[in-house]
N, C-alpha and C positions, 0 to 999 in steps of 0.2 A: 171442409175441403171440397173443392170442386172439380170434377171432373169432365176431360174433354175428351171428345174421339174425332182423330181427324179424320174422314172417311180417305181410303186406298186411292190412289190415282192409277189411271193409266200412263202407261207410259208415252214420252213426245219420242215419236219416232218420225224419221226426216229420209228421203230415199235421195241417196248421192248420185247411183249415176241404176238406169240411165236417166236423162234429162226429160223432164216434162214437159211434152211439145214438138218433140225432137221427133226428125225422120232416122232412119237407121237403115245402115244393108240387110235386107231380108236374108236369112240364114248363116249371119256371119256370128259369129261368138260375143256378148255385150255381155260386160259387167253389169253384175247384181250387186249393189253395195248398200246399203243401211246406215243409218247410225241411229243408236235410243239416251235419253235423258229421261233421268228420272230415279234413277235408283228401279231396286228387283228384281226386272226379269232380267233372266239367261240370255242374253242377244244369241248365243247359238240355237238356241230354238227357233230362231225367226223363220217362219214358213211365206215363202213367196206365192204367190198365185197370176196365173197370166187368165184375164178373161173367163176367170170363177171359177178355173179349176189349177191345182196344186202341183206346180211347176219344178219346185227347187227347194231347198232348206240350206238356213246357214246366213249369218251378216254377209255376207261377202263370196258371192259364186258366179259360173258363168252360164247362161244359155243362148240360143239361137232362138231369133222369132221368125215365125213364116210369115209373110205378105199379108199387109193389110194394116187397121188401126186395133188395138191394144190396148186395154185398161188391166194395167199392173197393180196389184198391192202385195204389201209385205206385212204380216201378223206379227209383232214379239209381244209377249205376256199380257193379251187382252188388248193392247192399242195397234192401230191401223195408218200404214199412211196409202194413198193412193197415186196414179199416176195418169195419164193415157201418152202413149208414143205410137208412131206409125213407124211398118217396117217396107220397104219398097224396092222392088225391083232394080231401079233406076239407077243408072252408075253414079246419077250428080245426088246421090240421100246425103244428108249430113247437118 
């Protein structure tokens, strides 16, 4: 008999909103949203980070960004997805 070991995967994690690329109202409320494939991890575990430090927890929450550009990611069970969004002053962001 022979046997096989399939080594673990990380999990494919995909960040819904907000959008990659995307300008935003600087201090207005934007969904945090996720999704993972893969089988495993707990998606409630998913820890967000704004700019390398640890913003929010949860598939699916909300925060405000302060002014400027933003590199998002979101942690569930060992895999990473990233982002970068600007958040602006300006009444025409969107």
């Amino acid at each position: 008999m022979v046997r096989i070991r399939i080594p673990d995967r990380t999990p494919d994690i995909g960040i819904l909103h907000p959008r990659d690329g995307y300008t935003y109202p600087a201090g207005q409320e934007l969904r945090f949203w996720a999704s993972v494939a893969g089988g495993g991890p707990d998606p409630t575990g998913a820890i967000w980070t704004i700019d390398g430090t640890e913003a929010g927890r949860g598939i699916d929450t909300w925060m405000a960004l302060d002014p400027g550009q933003h590199r998002i990611s979101v942690n569930i069970g060992g895999g990473e997805a990233t982002i970068t969004v600007t958040a602006s002053t300006r009444t025409d962001a969107g």
